[in-house]
C-alpha positions as CSV (number, residue, x, y, z in Angstrom):
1,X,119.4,110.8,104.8
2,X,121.0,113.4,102.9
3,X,119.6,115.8,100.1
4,X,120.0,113.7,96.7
5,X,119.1,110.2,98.3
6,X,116.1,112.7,99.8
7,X,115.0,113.6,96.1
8,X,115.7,110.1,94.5
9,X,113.1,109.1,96.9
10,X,110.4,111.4,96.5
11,X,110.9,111.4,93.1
12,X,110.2,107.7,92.9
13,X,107.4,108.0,94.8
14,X,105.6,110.3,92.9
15,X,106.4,108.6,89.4
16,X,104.9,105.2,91.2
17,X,102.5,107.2,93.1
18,X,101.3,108.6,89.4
19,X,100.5,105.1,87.9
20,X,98.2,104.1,90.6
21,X,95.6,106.1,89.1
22,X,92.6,104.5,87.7
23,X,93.6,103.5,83.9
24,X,91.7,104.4,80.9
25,X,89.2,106.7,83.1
26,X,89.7,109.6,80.4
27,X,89.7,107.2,77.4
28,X,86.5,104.9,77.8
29,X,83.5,104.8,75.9
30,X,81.9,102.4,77.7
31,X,81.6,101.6,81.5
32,X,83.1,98.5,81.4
33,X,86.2,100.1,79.4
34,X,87.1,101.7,82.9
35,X,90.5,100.4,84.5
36,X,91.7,98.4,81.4
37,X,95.0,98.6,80.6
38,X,96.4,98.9,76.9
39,X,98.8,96.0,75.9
40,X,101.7,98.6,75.9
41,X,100.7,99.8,79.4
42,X,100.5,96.0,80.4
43,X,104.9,95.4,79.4
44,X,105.7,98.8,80.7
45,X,103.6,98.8,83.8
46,X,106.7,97.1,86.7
47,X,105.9,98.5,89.7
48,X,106.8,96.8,92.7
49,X,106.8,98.0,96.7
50,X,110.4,99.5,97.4
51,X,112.9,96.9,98.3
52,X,114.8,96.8,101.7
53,X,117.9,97.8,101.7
54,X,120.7,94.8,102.9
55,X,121.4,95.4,106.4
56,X,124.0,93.7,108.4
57,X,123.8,93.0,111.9
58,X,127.5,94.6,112.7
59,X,125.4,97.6,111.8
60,X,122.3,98.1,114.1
61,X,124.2,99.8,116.9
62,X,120.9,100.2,119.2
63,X,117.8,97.7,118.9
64,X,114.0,97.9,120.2
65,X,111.4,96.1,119.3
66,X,107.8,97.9,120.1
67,X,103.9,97.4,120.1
68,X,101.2,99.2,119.2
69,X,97.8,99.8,118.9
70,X,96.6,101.9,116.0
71,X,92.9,103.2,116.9
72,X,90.8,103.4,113.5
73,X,88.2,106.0,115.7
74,X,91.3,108.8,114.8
75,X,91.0,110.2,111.3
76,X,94.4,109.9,110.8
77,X,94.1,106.4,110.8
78,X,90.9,106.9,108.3
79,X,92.7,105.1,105.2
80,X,92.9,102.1,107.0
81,X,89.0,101.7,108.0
82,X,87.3,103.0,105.0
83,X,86.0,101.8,102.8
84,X,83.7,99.7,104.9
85,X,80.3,99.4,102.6
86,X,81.8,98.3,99.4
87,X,78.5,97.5,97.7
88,X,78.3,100.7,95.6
89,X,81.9,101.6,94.7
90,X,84.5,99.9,92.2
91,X,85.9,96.4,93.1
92,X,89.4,98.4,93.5
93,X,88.4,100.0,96.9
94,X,88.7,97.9,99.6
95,X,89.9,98.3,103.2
96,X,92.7,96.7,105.1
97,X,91.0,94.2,106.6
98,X,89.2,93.1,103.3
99,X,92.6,93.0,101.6
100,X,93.9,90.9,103.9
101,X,91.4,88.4,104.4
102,X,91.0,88.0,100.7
103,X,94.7,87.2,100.2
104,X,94.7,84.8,103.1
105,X,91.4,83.1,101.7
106,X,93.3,83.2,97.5
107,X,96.7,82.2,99.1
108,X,98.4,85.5,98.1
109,X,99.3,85.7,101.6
110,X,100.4,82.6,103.9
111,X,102.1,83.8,106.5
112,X,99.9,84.3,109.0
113,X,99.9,83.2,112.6
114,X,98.2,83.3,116.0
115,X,100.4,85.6,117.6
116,X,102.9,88.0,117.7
117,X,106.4,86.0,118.0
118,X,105.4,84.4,114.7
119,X,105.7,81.0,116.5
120,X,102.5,78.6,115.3
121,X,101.3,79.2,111.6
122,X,98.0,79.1,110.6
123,X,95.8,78.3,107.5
124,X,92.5,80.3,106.3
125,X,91.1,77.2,107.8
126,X,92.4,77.7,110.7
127,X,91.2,81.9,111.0
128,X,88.3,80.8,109.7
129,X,86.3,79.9,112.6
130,X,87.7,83.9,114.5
131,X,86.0,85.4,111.5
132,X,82.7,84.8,112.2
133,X,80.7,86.1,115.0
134,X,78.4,84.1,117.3
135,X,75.8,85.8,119.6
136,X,72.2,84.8,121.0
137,X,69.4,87.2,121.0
138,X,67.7,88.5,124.0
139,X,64.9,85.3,123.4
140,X,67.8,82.9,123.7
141,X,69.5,84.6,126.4
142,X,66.2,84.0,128.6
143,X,66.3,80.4,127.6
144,X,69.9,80.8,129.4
145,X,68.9,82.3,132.4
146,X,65.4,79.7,133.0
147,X,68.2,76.8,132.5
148,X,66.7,75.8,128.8
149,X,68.5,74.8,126.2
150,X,69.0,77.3,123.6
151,X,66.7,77.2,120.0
152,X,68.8,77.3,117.4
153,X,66.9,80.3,115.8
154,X,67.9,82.2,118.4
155,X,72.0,81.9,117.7
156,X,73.3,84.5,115.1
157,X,75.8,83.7,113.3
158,X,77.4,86.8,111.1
159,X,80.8,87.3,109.0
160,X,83.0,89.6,110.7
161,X,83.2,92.5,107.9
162,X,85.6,95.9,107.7
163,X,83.2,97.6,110.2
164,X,84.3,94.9,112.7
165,X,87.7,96.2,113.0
166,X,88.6,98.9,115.3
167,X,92.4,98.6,115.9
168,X,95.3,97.4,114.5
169,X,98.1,96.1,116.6
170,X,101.6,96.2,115.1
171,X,105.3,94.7,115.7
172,X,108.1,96.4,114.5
173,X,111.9,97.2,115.3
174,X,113.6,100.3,116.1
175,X,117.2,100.2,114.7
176,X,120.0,102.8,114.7
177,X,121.9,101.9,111.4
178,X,125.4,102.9,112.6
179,X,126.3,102.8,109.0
180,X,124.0,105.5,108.0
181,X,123.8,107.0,111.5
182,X,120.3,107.3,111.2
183,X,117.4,105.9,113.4
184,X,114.8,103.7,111.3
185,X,112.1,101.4,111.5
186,X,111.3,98.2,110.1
187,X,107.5,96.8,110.5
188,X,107.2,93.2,110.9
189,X,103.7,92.6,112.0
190,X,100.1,93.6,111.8
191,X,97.0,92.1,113.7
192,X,93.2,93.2,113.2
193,X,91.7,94.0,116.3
194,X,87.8,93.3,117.1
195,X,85.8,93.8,120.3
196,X,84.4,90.8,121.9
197,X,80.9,90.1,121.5
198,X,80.3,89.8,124.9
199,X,81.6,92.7,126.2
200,X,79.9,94.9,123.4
201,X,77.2,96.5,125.8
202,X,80.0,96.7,129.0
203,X,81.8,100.1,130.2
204,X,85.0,97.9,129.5
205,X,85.9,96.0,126.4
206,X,87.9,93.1,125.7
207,X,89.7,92.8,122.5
208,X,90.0,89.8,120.2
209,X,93.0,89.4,118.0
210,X,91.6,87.9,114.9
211,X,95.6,86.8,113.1
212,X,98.9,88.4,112.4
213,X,100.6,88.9,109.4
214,X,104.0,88.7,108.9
215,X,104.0,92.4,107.0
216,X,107.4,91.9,104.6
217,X,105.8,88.7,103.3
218,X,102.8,90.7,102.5
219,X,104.3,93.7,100.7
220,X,103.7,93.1,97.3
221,X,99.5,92.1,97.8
222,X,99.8,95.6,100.3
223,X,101.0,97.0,97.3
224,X,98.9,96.8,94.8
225,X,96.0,97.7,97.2
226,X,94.9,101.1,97.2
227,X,93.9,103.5,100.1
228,X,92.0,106.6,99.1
229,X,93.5,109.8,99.0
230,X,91.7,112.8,100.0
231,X,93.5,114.9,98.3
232,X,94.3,113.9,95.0
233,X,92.0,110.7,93.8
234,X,94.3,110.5,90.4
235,X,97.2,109.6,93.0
236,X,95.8,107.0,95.2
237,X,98.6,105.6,98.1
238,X,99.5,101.7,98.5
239,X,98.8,100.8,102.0
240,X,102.1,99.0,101.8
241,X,103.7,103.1,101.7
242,X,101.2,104.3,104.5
243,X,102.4,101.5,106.8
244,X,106.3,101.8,105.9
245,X,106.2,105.5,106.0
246,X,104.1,105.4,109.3
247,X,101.6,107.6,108.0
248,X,99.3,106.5,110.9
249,X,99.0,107.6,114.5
250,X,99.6,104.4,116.9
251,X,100.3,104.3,120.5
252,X,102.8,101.9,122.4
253,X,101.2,99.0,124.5
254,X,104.0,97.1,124.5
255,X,108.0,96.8,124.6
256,X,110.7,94.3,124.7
257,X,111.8,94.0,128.6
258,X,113.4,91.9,131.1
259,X,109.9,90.8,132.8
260,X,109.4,88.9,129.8
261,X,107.8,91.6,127.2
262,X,105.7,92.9,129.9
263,X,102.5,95.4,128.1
264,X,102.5,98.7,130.1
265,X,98.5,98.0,131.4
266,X,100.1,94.9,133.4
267,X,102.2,97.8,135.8
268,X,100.6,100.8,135.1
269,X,96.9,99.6,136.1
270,X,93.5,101.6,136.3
271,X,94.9,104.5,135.0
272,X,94.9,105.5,131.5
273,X,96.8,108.6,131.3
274,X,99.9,107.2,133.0
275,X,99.1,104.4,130.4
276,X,100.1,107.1,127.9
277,X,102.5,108.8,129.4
278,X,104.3,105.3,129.7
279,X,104.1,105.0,126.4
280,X,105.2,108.5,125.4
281,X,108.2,107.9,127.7
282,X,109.2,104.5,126.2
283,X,109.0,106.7,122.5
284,X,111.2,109.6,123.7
285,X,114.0,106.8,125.1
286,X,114.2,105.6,121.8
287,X,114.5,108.5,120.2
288,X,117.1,110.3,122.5
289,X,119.3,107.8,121.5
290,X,119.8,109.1,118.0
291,X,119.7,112.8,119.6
292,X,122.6,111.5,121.9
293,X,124.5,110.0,119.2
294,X,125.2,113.8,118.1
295,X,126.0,115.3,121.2
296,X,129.9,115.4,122.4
């Protein structure tokens, strides 16, 4: 990218970035006055996520499509968790897993599926059941163990909430844009991640993928949703800019491969760190691609 598209881009980002702040928060006289927008602030007010650019496929010179997990435990990855008690704070907080499950329950969002290749489609009806959590209490786990039928006052039943959520998985592409000759990415799909209820108390957890998203079908709701910023609260960030930009540390589980998209734990068993260092080596062939590009 060179130095004027650079500064267009920045510069759009900050003027957008500046209208996200809470309206009328200087102005009111009233609580209820707080986030109400003027008439004129209503006409002039078109902001919209940033468009993709058209790109042809005679273009993408080198192609890779990747997974990865995005652990909410790192505060990098902070934006995307919190809020997670929403009970005391404006209705304009939310976190990604409430912004996403309230479009998919208003229909703002209906692309949503049960896996990652985008291939059967599913309904809030459909999610529905995945978003609560069943358990039995230790009373009806000794009704288990004796052979008894279970008492129904001893099954919990309980909404899966923000709190829930401790990863993200994502899709996305890796293209080189031969046109541009610049390496770029393109985010196609996001996934909540919760642990199973049955493995909660074990050394090793299994992980539940509750829906994916189909993220440039999303952009707009991802838009107008807000993720705190720690350092300036007058200039909070869309989460639809913190995933595109990649402001998020995430970690590849998965790549596009002969042995039929093959995730790196499947051949690089019981043993973590050579999990990661798989992962770092999958990153680094991508990118010395666009270092070799340069090099005569």
């Amino acid at each position: 990218m060179n130095t004027r598209n650079f500064l267009i881009v920045v510069i759009s980002f900050f003027g957008s970035v500046a209208s996200y702040a809470q309206p009328n928060l200087l102005n009111a006289k009233i609580p209820e006055e707080i986030g109400l927008k003027s008439d004129a602030q209503l006409i002039s007010d078109n902001d919209r996520p940033l468009e993709y650019g058209y790109v042809d496929d005679r273009d993408v010179l080198m192609g890779k499509t990747v997974w990865e997990i995005i652990d909410l435990n790192e505060r990098i990855n902070f934006p995307l968790y919190f809020p997670i008690d929403t009970a005391n704070i404006g209705p304009d907080r939310r976190s990604l897993y409430d912004v996403l499950t309230k479009a998919i329950k208003n229909g703002e969002i209906t692309e949503v599926y049960s896996d990652s290749y985008f291939n059967t489609k599913k309904s809030y009806k459909d999610i529905k059941a995945s978003l609560t959590r069943i358990d039995t209490t230790d009373a009806g786990r000794e009704q288990i163990n004796a052979g008894q039928q279970i008492s129904p006052e001893y099954i919990v039943k309980q909404d899966l909430t923000a709190q829930d959520v401790t990863q993200y998985k994502i899709k996305g592409y890796w293209y080189f844009d031969k046109r541009q000759s610049e390496l770029k990415y393109r985010l196609l799909g996001i996934c909540p991640i919760t642990p199973d209820v049955y493995t909660m108390n074990s050394e090793e957890k299994d992980y539940i993928e509750l829906f994916w998203v189909f993220f440039p079908a999303s952009r707009d709701v991802l838009h107008e949703a807000k993720a705190f910023n720690d350092k300036n609260s007058a200039m909070p960030i869309s989460f639809d800019q913190i995933l595109n930009s990649r402001r998020f540390n995430a970690v590849i589980y998965q790549e596009e491969n002969v042995y039929g998209d093959r995730a790196i734990v499947s051949y690089m068993k019981d043993n973590a760190q050579n999990q990661l260092l798989e992962a770092e080596r999958v990153k680094e062939k991508i990118r010395d691609f666009e270092e070799d590009m340069w090099n005569y």
